[in-house]
ZADO-1210 file (C-alpha; in nm, 4 decimals, padded with zeros to 6 digits):
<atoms>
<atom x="00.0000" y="00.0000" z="00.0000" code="UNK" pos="1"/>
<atom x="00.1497" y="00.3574" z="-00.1070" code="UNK" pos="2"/>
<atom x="00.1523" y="00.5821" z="00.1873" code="UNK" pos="3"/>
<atom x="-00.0915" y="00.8422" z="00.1926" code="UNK" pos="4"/>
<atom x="-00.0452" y="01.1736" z="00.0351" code="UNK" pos="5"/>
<atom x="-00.0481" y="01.4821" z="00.2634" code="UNK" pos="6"/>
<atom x="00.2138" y="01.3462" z="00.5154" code="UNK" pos="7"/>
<atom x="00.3080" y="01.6761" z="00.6540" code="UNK" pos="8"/>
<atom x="-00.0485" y="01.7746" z="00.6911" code="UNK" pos="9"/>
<atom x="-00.0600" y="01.4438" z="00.8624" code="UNK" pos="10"/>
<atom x="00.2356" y="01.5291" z="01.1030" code="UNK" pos="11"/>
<atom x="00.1042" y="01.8636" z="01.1846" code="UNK" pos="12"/>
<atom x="-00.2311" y="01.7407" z="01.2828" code="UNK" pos="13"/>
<atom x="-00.0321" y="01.4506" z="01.5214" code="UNK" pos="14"/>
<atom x="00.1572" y="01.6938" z="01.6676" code="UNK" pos="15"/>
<atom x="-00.1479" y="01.9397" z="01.7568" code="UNK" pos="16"/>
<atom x="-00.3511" y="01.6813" z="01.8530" code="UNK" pos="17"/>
<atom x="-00.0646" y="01.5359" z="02.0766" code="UNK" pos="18"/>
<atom x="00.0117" y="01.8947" z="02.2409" code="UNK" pos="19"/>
<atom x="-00.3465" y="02.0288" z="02.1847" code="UNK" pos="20"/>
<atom x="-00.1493" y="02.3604" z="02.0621" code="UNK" pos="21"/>
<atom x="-00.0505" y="02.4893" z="01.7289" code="UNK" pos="22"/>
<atom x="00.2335" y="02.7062" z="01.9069" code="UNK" pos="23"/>
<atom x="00.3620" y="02.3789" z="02.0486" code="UNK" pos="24"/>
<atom x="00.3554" y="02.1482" z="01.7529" code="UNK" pos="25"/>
<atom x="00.5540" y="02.4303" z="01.6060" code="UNK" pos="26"/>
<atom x="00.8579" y="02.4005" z="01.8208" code="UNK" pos="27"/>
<atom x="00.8469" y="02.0650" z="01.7848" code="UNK" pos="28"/>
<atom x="00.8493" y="02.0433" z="01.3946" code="UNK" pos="29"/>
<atom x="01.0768" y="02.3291" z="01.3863" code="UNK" pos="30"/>
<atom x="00.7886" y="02.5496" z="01.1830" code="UNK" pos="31"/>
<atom x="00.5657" y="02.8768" z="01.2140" code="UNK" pos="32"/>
<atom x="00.2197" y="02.8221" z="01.4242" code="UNK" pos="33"/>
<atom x="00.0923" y="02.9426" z="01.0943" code="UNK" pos="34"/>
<atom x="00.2108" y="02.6787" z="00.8768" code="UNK" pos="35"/>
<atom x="00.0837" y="02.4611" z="01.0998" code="UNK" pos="36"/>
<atom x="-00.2618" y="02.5896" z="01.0800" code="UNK" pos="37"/>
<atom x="-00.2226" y="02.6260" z="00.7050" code="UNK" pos="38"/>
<atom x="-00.1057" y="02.2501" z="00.7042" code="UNK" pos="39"/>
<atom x="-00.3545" y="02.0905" z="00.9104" code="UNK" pos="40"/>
<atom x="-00.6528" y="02.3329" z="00.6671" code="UNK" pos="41"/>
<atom x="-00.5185" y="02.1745" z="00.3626" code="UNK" pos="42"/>
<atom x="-00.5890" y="01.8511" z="00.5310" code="UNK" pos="43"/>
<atom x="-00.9318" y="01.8712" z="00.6170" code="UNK" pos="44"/>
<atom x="-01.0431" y="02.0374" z="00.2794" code="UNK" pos="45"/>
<atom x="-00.8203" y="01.7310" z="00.0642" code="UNK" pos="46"/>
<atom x="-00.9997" y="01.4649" z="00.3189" code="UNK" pos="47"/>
<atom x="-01.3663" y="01.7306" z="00.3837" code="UNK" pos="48"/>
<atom x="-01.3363" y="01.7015" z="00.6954" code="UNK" pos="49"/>
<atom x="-01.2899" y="01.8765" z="01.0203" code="UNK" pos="50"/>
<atom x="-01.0442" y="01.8117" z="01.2582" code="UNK" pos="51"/>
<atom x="-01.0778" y="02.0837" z="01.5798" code="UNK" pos="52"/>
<atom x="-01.2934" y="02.3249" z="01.7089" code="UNK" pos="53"/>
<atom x="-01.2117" y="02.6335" z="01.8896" code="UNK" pos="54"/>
<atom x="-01.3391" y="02.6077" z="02.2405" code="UNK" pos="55"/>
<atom x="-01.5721" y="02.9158" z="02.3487" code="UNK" pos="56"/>
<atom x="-01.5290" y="03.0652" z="02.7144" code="UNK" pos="57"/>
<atom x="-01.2024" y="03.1369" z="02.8914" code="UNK" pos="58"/>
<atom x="-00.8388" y="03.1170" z="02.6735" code="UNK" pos="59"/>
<atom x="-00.9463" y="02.9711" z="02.3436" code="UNK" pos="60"/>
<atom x="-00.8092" y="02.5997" z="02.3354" code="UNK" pos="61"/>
<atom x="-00.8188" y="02.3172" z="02.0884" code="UNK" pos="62"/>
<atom x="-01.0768" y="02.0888" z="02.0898" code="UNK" pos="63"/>
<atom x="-01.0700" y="01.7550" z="01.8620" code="UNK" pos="64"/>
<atom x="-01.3715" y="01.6370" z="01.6516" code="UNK" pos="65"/>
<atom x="-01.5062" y="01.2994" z="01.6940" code="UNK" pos="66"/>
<atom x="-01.3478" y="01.2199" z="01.3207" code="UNK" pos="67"/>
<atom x="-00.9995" y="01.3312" z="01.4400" code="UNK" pos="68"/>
<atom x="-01.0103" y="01.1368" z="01.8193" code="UNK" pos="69"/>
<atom x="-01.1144" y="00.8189" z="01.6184" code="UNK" pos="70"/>
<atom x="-00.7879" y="00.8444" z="01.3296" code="UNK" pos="71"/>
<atom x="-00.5791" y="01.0204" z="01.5954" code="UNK" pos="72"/>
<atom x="-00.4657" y="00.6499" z="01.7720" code="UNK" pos="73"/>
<atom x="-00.4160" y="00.4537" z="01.4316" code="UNK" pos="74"/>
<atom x="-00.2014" y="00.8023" z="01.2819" code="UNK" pos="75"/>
<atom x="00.0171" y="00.7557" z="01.5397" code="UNK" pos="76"/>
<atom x="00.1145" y="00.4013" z="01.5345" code="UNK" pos="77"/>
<atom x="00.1733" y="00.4446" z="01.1576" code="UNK" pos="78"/>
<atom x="00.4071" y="00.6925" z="01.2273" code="UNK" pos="79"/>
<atom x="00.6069" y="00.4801" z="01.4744" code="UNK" pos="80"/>
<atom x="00.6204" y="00.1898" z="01.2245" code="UNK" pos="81"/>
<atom x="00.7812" y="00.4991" z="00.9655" code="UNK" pos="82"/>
<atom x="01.0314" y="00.5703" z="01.2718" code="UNK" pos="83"/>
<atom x="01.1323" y="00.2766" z="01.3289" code="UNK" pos="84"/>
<atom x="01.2118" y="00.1992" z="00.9640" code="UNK" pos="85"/>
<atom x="01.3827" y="00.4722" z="00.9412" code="UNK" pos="86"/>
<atom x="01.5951" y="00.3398" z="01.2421" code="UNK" pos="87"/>
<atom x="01.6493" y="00.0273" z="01.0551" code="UNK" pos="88"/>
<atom x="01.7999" y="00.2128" z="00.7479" code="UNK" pos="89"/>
<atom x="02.0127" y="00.4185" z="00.9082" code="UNK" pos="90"/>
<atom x="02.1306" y="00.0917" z="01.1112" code="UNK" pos="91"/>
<atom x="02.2156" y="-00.0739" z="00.8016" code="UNK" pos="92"/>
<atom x="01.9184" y="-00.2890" z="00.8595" code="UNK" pos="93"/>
<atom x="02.0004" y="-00.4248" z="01.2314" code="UNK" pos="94"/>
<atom x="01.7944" y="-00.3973" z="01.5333" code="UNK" pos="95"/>
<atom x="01.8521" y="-00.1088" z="01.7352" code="UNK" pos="96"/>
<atom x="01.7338" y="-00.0640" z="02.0714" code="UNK" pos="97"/>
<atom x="01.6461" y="00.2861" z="02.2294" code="UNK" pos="98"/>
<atom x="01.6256" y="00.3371" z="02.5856" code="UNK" pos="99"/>
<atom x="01.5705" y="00.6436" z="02.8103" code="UNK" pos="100"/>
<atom x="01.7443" y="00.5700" z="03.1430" code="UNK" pos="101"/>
<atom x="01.8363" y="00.8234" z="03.4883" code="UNK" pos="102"/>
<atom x="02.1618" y="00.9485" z="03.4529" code="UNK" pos="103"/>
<atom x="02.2441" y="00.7976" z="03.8233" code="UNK" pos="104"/>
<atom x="02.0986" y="00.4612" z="03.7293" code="UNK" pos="105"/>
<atom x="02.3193" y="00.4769" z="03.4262" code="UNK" pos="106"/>
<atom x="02.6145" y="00.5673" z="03.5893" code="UNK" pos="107"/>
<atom x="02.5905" y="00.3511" z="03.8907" code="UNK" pos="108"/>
<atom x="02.4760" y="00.0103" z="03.7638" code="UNK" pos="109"/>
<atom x="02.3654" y="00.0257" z="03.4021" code="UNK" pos="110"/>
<atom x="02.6836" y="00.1301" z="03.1814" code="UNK" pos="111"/>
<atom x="02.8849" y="-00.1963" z="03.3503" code="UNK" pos="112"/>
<atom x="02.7121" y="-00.4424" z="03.2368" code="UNK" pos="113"/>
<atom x="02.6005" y="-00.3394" z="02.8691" code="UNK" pos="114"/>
<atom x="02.8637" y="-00.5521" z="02.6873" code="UNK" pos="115"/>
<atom x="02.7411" y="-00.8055" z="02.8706" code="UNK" pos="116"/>
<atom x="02.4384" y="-00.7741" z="02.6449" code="UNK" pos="117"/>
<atom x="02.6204" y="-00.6987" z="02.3870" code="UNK" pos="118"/>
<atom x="02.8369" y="-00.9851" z="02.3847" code="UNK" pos="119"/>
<atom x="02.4787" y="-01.2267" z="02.4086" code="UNK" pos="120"/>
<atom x="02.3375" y="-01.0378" z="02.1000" code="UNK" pos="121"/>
<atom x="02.5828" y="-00.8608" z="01.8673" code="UNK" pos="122"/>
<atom x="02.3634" y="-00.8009" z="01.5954" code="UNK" pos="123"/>
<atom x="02.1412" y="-00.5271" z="01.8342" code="UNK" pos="124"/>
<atom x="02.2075" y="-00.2083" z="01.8393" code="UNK" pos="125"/>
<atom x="02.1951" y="-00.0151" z="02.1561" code="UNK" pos="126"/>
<atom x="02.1352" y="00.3386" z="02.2125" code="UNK" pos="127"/>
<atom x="02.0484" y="00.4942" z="02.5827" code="UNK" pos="128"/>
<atom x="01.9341" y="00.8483" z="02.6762" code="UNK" pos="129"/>
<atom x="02.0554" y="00.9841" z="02.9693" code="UNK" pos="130"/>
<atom x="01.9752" y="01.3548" z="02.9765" code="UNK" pos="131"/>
<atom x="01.7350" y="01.2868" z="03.2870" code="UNK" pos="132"/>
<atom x="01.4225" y="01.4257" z="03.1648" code="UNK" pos="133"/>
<atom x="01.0947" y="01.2155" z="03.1389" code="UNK" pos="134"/>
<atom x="01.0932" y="01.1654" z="02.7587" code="UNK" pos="135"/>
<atom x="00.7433" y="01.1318" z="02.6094" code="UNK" pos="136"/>
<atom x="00.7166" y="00.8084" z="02.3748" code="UNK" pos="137"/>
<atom x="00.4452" y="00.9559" z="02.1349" code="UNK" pos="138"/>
<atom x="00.6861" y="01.2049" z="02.0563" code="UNK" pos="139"/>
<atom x="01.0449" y="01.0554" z="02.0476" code="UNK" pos="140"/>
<atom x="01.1346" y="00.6978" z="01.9043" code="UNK" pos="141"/>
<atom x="01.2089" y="00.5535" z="02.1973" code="UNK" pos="142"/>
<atom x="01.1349" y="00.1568" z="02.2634" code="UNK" pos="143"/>
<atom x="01.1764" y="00.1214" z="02.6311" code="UNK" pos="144"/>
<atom x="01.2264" y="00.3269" z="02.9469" code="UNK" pos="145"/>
<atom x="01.3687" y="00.2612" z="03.3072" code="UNK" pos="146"/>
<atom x="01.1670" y="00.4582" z="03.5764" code="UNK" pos="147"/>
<atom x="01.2058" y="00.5231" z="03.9115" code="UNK" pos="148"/>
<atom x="00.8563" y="00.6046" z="04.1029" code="UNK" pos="149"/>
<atom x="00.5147" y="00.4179" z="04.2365" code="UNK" pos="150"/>
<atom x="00.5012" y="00.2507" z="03.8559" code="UNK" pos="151"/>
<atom x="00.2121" y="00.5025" z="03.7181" code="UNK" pos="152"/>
<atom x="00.2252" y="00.6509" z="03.4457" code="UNK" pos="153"/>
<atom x="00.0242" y="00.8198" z="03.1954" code="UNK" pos="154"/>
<atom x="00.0251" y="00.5843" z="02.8434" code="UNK" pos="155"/>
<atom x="00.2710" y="00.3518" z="02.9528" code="UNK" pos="156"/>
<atom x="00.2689" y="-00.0012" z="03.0903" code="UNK" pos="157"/>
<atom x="00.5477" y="-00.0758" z="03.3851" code="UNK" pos="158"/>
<atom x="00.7166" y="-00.3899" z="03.4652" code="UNK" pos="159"/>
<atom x="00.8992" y="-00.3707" z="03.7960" code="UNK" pos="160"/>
<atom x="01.2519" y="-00.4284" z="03.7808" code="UNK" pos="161"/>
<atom x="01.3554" y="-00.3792" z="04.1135" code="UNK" pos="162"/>
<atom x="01.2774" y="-00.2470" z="04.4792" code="UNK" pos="163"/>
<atom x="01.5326" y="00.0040" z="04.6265" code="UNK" pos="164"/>
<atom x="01.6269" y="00.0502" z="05.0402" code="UNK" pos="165"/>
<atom x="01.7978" y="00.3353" z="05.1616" code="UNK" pos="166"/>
<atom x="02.0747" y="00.3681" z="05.4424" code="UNK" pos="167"/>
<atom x="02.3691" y="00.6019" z="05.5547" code="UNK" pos="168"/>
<atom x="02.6924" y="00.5584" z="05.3646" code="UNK" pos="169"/>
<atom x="03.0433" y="00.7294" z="05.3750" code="UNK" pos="170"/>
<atom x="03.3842" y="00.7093" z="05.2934" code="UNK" pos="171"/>
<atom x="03.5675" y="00.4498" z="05.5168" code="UNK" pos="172"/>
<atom x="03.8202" y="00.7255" z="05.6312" code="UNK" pos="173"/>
<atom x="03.5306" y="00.9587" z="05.7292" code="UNK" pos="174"/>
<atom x="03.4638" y="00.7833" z="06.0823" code="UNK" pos="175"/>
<atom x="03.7929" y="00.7979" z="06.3100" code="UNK" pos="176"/>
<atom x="03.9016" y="00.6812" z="06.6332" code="UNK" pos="177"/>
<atom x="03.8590" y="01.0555" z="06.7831" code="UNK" pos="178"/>
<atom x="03.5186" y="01.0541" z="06.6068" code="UNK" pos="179"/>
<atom x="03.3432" y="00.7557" z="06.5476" code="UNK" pos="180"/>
<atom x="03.0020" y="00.7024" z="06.3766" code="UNK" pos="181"/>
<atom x="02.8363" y="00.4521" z="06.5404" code="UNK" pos="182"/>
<atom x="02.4692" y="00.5869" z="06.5644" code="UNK" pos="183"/>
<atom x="02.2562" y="00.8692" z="06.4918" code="UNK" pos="184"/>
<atom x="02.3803" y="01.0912" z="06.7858" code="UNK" pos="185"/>
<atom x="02.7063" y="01.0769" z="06.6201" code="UNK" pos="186"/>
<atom x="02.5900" y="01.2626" z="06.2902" code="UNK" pos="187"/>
<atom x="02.5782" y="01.5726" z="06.4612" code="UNK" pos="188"/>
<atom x="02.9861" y="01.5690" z="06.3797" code="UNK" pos="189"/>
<atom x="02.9874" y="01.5322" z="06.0110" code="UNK" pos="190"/>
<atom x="02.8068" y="01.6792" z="05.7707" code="UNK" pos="191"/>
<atom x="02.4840" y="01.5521" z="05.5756" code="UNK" pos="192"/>
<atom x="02.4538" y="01.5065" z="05.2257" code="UNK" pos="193"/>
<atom x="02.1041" y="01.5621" z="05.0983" code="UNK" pos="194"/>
<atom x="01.9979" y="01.3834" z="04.7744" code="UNK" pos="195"/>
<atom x="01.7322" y="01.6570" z="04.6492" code="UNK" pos="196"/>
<atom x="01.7052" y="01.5114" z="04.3052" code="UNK" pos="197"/>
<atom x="01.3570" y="01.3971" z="04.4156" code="UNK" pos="198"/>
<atom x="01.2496" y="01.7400" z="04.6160" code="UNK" pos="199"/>
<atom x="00.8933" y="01.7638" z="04.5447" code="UNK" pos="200"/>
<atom x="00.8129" y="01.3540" z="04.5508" code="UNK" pos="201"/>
<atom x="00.6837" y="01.3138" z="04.9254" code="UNK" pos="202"/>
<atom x="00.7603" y="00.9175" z="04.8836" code="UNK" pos="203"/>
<atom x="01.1372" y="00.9674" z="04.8217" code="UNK" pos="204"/>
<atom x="01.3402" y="00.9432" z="05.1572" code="UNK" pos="205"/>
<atom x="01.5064" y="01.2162" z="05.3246" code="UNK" pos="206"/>
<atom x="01.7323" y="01.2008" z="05.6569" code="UNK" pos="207"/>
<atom x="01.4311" y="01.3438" z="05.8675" code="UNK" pos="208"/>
<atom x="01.1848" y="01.0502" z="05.7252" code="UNK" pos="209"/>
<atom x="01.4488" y="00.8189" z="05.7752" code="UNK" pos="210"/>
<atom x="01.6028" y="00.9233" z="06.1541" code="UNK" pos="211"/>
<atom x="01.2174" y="00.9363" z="06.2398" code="UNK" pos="212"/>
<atom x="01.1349" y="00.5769" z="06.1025" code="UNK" pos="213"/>
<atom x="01.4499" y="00.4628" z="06.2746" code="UNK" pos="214"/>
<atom x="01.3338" y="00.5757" z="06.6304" code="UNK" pos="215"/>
<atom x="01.6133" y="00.8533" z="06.6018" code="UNK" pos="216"/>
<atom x="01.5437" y="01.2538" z="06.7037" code="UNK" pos="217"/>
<atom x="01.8301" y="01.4263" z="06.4982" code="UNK" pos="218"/>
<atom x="01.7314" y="01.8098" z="06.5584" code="UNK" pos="219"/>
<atom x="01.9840" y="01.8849" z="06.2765" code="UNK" pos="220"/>
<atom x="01.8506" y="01.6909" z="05.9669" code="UNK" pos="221"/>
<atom x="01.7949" y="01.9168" z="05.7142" code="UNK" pos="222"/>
<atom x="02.1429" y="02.1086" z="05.7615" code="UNK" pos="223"/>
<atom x="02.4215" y="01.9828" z="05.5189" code="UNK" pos="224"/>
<atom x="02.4993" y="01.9910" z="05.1569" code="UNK" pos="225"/>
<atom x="02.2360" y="01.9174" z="04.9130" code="UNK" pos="226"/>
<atom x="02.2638" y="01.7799" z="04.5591" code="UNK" pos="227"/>
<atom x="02.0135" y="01.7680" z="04.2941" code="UNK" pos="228"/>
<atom x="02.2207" y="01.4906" z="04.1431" code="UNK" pos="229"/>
<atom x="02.2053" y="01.1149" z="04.2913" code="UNK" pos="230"/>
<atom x="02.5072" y="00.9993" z="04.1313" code="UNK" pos="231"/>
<atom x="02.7041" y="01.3418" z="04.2533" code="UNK" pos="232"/>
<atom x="02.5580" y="01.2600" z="04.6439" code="UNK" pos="233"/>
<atom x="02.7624" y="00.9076" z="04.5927" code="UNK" pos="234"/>
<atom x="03.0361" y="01.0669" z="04.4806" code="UNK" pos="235"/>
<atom x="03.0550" y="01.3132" z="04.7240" code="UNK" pos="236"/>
<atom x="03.0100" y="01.0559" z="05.0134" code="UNK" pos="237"/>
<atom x="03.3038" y="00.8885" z="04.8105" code="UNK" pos="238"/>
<atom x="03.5335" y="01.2199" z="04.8388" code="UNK" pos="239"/>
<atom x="03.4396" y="01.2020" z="05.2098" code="UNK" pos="240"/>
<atom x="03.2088" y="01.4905" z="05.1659" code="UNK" pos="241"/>
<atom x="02.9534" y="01.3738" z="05.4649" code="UNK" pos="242"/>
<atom x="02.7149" y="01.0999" z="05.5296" code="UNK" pos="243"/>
<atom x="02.4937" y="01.0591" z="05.2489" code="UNK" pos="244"/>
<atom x="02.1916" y="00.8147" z="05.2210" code="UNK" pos="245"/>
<atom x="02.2663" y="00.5043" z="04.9761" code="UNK" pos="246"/>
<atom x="02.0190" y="00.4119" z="04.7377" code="UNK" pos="247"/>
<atom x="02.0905" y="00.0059" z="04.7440" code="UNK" pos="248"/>
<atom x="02.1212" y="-00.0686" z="04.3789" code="UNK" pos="249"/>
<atom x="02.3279" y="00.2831" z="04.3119" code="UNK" pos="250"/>
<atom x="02.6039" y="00.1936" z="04.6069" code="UNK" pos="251"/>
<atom x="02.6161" y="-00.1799" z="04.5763" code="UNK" pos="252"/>
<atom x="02.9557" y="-00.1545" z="04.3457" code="UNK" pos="253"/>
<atom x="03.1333" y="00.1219" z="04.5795" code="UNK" pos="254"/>
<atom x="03.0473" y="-00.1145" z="04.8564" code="UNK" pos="255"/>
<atom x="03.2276" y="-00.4252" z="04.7049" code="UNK" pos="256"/>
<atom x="03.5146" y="-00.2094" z="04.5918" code="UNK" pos="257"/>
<atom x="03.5416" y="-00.0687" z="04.9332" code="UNK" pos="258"/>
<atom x="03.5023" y="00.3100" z="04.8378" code="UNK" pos="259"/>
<atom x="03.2296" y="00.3477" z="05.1069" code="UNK" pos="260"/>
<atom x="03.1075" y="00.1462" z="05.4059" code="UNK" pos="261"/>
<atom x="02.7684" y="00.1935" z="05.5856" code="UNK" pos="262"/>
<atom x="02.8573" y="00.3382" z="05.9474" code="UNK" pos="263"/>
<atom x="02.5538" y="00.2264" z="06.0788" code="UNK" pos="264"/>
<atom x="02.1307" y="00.1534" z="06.0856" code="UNK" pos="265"/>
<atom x="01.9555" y="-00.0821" z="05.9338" code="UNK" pos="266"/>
<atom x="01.7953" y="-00.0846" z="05.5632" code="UNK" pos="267"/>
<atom x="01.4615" y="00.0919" z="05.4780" code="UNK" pos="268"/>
<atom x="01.2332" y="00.0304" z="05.2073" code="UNK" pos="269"/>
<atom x="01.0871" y="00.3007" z="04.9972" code="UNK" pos="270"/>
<atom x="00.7496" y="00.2984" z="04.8009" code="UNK" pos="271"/>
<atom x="00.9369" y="00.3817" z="04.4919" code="UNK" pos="272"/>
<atom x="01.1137" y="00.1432" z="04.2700" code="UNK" pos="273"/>
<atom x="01.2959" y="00.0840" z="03.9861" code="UNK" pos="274"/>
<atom x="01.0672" y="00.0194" z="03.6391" code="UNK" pos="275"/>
<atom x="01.0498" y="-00.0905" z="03.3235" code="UNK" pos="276"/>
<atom x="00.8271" y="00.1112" z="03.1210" code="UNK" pos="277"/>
<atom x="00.6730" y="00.0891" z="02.7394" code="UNK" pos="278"/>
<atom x="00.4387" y="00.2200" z="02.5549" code="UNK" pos="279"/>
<atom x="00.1019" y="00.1101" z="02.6181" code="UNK" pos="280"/>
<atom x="-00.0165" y="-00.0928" z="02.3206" code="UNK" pos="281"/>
<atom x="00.2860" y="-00.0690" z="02.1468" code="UNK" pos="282"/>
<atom x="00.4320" y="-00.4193" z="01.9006" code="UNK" pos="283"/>
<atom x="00.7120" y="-00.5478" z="02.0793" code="UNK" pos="284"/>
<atom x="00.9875" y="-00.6233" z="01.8703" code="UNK" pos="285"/>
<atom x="01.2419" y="-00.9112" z="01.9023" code="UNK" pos="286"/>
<atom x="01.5503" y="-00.6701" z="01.9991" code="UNK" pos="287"/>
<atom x="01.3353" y="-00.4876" z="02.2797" code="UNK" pos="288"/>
<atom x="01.2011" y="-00.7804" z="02.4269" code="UNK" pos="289"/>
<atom x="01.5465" y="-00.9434" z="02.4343" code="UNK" pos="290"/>
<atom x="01.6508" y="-00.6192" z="02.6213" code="UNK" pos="291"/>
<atom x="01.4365" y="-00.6121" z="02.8528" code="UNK" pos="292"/>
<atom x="01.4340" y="-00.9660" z="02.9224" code="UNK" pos="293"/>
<atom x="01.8086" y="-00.9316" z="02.9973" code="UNK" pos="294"/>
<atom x="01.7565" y="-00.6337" z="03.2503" code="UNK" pos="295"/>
<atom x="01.5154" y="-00.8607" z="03.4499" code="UNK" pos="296"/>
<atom x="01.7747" y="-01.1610" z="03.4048" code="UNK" pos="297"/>
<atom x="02.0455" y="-00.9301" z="03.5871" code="UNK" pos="298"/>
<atom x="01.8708" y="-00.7993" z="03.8790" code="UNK" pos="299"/>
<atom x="01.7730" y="-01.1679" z="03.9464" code="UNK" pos="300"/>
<atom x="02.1540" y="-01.2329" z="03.8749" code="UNK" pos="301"/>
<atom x="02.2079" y="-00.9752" z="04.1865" code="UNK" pos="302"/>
</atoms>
């Protein structure tokens, strides 16, 4: 079947429907809001028929027909079947994987073991994102995601991967004979390092939530250094920094290797955990499956 004419009327229309703005689908497609109202009016006069209304009261808004809502799912699977064979051309035809992944998670236990998949399938291509932003899959090609949160999403189905605990961690020098760090009453020697990469997510552990669930009344918590980075906290606890909080599967290799020690308490849980997230809906090929397979296979591995 030829593909249909009109494609970048057909893109424009996507992308407005998608952002519910013309100004947005603009930035996106690198055009004038004009051209894409002028693009998405040659559409519905070639095909009669109309795609959005103006809504009346308050800041006018897009509002999509009945017509457009019921094309607007099947549109955008066709153009992720166009993506991805564009993927495969520029691959020279092999099966490339795209994942979006936190820098941290990356950094800490992902990048390690990749030839490890590599090595098990040589003829897949992988490519991982790790700018840290929350990449949106109708948008950007991108086959799978790992998540960390409660596992909801908007669009996307989540297979957990792994559950995370939290406890102090520091540099084995930190601690001393003149100052040990033996409890929470101790803390009030050394400074804290605050993981604020999370700020506004109530669920996320901090040192208060964490001395309070441990029975401990440290007036001080909130004093201390705070990073907006996770992987930066670890490496500052590294440096001998302070006393950070260790996310379990972001410190297990520094504890092997000896580059921190935990001084003291016990392991928390946290409601948040590592995911594996995909569009909802979305064909599963043979490369993505065998990639996410393989992530599963290695935390059971652990």
């Amino acid at each position: 079947m030829r593909a249909p004419n009109h494609l970048n009327g057909l893109r424009a229309f996507e992308s407005a429907a998608r952002h519910m703005s013309y100004v947005r689908a603009a930035e996106e497609l690198n055009v004038s809001p004009a051209a894409i109202g002028q693009l998405v009016r040659g559409l519905e006069e070639s095909y009669g028929v109309v795609l959005f209304h103006r809504s009346r009261g308050g800041p006018a808004r897009l509002v999509l027909t009945d017509q457009a809502l019921a094309a607007l799912s099947d549109l955008q699977t066709g153009f992720d079947y166009l993506s991805a064979a564009v993927e495969r051309l520029k691959s020279g035809g092999g099966a490339t994987v795209t994942v979006t992944v936190p820098p941290a998670f990356a950094d800490k236990w992902l990048l390690s073991r990749v030839e490890n998949f590599r090595a098990l399938h040589p003829s897949f291509e992988l490519r991982l994102d790790t700018n840290g932003k929350l990449v949106d899959f109708n948008a950007e090609r991108v086959d799978l995601g790992i998540r960390f949160g409660t596992g909801h999403w908007p669009g996307l189905t989540a297979t957990q991967m792994m559950s995370e605990e939290f406890f102090p961690v520091c540099s084995p020098t930190l601690p001393t004979a003149a100052q040990p760090l033996k409890g929470a009453d101790d803390l009030k020697h050394f400074p804290l390092i605050h993981d604020v990469s999370m700020r506004y997510a109530t669920a996320f552990p901090t040192w208060r939530t964490w001395l309070q669930r441990a029975g401990d009344d440290f007036s001080d918590a909130e004093s201390g250094l705070q990073i907006n980075d996770s992987a930066a906290v670890i490496q500052a606890a590294i440096s001998g920094a302070g006393v950070a909080l260790g996310r379990s599967s972001l410190v297990s290799k520094d504890l092997e290797a000896g580059r921190l020690i935990r001084p003291f308490g016990e392991a928390q849980s946290c409601d948040f955990a590592y995911y594996i997230v995909q569009k909802e809906g979305a064909e599963v090929e043979p490369a993505v499956d065998a990639f996410k397979q393989w992530l599963l296979d290695q935390v059971h591995q652990d």
